[in-house]
GURO-851047 format. One record per residue: y, x, z of N, C-alpha, C in turn; residue in one letter. Coordinates in pm, whole numbers, plus 50000, padded with zeros to 5 digits. Example, Ala and Ser with C-alpha at 12.3 -4.5 7.8 and 13.67 -1.06 7.14 Angstrom:
2
+-------+-------+-------+-------+-------+-------+-------+-------+-------+------+
|    nv |    nu |    nw |   cav |   cau |   caw |    cv |    cu |    cw | type |
+-------+-------+-------+-------+-------+-------+-------+-------+-------+------+
| 49431 | 51319 | 50780 | 49550 | 51230 | 50780 | 49670 | 51320 | 50780 |    a |
| 49775 | 51285 | 50708 | 49894 | 51367 | 50714 | 50003 | 51290 | 50787 |    s |
+-------+-------+-------+-------+-------+-------+-------+-------+-------+------+
//
This chain:
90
+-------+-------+-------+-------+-------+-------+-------+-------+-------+------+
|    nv |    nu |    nw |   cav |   cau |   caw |    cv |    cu |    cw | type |
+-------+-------+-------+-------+-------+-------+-------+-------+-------+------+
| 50129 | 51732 | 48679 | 50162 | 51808 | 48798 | 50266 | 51731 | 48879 |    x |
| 50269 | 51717 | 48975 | 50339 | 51644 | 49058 | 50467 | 51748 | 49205 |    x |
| 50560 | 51690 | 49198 | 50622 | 51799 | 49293 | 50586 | 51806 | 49420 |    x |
| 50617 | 51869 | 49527 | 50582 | 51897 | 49654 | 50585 | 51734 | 49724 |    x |
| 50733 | 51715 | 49724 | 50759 | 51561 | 49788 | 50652 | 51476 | 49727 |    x |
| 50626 | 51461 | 49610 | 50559 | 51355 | 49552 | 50447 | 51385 | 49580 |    x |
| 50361 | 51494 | 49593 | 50204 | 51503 | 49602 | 50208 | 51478 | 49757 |    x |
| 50306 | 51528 | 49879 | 50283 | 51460 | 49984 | 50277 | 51274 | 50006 |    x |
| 50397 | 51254 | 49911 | 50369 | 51100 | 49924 | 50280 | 51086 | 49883 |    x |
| 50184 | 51116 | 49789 | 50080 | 51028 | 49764 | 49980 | 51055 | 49852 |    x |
| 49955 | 51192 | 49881 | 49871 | 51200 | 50033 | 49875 | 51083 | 50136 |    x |
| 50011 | 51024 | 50188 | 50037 | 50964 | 50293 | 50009 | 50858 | 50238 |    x |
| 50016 | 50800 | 50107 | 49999 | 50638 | 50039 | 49835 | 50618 | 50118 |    x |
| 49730 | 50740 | 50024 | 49625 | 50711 | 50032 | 49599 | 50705 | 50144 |    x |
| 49598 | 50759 | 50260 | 49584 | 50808 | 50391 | 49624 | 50650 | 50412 |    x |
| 49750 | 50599 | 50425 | 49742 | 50445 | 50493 | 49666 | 50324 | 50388 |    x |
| 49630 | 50364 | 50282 | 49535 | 50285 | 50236 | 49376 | 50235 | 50298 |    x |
| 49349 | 50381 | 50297 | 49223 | 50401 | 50387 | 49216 | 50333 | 50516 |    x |
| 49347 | 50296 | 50551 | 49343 | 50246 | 50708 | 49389 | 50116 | 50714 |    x |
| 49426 | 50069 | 50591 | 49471 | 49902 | 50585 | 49359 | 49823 | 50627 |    x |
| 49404 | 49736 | 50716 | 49313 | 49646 | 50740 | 49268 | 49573 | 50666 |    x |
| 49292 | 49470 | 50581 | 49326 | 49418 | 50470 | 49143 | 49478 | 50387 |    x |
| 49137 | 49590 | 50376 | 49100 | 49703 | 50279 | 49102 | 49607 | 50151 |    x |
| 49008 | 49592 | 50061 | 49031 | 49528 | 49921 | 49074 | 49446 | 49904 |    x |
| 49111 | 49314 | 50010 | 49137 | 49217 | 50004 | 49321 | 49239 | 49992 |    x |
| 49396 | 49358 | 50006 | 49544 | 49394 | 50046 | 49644 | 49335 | 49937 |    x |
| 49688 | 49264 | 49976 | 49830 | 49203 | 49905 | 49909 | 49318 | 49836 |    x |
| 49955 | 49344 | 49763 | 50089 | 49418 | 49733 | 50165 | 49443 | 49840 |    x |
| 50297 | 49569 | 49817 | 50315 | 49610 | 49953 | 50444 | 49476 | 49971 |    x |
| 50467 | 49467 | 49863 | 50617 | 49332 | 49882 | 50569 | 49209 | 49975 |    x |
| 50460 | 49188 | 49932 | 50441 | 49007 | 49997 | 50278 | 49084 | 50138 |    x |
| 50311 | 49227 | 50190 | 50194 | 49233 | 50270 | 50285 | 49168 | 50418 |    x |
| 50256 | 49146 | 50518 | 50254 | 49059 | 50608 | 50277 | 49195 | 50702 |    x |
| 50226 | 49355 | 50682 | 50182 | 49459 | 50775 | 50205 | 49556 | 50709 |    x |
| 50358 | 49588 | 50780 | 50402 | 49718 | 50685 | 50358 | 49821 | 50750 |    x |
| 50289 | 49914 | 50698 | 50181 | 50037 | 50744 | 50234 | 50154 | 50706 |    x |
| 50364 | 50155 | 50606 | 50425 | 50295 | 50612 | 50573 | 50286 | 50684 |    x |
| 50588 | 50434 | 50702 | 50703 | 50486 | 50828 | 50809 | 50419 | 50713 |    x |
| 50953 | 50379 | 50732 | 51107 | 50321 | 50685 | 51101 | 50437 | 50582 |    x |
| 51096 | 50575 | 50614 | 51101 | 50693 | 50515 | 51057 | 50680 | 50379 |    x |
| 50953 | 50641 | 50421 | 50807 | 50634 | 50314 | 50862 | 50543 | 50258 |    x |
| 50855 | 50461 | 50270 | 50859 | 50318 | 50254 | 50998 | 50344 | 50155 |    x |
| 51102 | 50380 | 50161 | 51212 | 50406 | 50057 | 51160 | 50520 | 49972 |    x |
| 51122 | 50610 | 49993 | 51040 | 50696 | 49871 | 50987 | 50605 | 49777 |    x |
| 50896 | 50510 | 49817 | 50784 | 50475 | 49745 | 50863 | 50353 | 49659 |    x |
| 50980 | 50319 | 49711 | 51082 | 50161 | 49625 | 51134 | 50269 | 49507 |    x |
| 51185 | 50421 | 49567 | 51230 | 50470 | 49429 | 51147 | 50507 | 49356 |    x |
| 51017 | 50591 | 49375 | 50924 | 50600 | 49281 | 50850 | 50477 | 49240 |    x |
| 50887 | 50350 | 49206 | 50865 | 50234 | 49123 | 50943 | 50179 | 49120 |    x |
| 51113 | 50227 | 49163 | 51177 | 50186 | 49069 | 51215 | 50232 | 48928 |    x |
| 51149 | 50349 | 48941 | 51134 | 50477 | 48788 | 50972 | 50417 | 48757 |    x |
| 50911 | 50408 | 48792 | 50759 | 50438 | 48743 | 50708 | 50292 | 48715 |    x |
| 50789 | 50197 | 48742 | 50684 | 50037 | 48743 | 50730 | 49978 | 48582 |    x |
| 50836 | 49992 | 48543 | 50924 | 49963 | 48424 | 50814 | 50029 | 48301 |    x |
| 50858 | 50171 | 48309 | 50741 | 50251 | 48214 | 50573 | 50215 | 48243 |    x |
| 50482 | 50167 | 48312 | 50400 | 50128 | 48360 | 50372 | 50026 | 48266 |    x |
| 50432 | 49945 | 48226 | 50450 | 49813 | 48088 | 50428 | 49883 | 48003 |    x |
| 50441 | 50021 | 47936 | 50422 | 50076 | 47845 | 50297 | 50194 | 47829 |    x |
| 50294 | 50248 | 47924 | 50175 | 50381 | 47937 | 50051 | 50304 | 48004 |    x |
| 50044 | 50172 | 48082 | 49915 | 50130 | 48102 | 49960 | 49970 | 48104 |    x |
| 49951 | 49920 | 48009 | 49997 | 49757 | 48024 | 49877 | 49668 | 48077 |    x |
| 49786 | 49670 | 48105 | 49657 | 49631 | 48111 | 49707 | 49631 | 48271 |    x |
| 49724 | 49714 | 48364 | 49737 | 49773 | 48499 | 49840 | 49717 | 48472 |    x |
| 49983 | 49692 | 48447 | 50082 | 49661 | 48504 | 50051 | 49475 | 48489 |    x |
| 50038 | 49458 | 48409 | 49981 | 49274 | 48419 | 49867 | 49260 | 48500 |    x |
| 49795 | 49317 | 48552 | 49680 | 49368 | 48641 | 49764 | 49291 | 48826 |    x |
| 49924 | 49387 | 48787 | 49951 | 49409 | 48912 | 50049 | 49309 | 48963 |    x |
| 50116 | 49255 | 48807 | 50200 | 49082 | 48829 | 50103 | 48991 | 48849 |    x |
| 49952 | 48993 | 48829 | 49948 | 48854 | 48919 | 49874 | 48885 | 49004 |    x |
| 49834 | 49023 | 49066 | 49825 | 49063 | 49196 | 49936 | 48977 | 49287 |    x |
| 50050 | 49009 | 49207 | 50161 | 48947 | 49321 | 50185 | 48772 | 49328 |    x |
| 50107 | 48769 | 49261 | 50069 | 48573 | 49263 | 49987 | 48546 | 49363 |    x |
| 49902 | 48597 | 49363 | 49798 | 48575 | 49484 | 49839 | 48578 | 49595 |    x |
| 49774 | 48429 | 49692 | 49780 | 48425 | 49852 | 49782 | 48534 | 49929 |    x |
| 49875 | 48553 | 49984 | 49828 | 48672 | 50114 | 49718 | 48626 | 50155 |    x |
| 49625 | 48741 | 50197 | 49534 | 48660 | 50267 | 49580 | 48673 | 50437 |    x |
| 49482 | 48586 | 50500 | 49514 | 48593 | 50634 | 49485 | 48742 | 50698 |    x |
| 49617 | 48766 | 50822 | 49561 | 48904 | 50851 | 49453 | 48881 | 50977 |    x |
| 49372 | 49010 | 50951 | 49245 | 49051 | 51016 | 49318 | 49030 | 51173 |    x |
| 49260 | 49006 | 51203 | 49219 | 49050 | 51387 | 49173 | 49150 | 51425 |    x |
| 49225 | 49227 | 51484 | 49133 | 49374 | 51541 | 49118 | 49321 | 51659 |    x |
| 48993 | 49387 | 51666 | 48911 | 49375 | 51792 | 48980 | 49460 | 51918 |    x |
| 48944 | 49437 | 52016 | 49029 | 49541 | 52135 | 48872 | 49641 | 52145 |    x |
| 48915 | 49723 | 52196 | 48826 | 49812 | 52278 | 48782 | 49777 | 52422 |    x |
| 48680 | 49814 | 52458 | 48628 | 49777 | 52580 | 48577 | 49880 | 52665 |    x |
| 48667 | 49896 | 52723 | 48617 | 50029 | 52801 | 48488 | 50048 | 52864 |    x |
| 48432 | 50116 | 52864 | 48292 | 50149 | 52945 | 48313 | 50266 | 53061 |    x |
| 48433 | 50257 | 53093 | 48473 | 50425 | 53163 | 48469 | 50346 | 53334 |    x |
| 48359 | 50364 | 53385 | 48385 | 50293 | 53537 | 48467 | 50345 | 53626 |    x |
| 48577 | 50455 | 53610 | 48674 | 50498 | 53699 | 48802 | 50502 | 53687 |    x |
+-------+-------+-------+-------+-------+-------+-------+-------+-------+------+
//
């Protein structure tokens, strides 16, 4: 069960996941190039792994060595978004 604050953060994690450009290809949030959550968030989410990444070595070690050499890997280059092109003739 998760508390109010925390089940909203994770709402908002997934929610800017879904919208990373990046999508599978996404760096870790330390070495991403495109910080996509609000300063708020963004300190929520350093304290919930600064409690949760330590124990993480222990309740899923597979996933936490999973996620150190996630952080080895090249950024990749960021995407280009396309512009929009209006079709509105007025």
């Amino acid at each position: 069960m998760l508390c109010a604050d925390c089940a909203s953060l994770l709402a908002y994690a997934e929610q800017r996941l879904q919208k990373c450009p990046f999508g599978e290809d996404k760096p870790t949030c330390v070495k991403c190039p495109v910080h996509c959550y609000k300063p708020a968030c963004r300190e929520q989410v350093k304290v919930v792994m600064r409690y949760a990444g330590p124990r993480l070595l222990f309740r899923r070690p597979i996933l936490a060595v999973r996620h150190l050499l996630d952080e080895r890997k090249p950024v990749p280059d960021q995407p280009r978004f396309k512009r929009r092109v209006s079709t509105d003739s007025g």
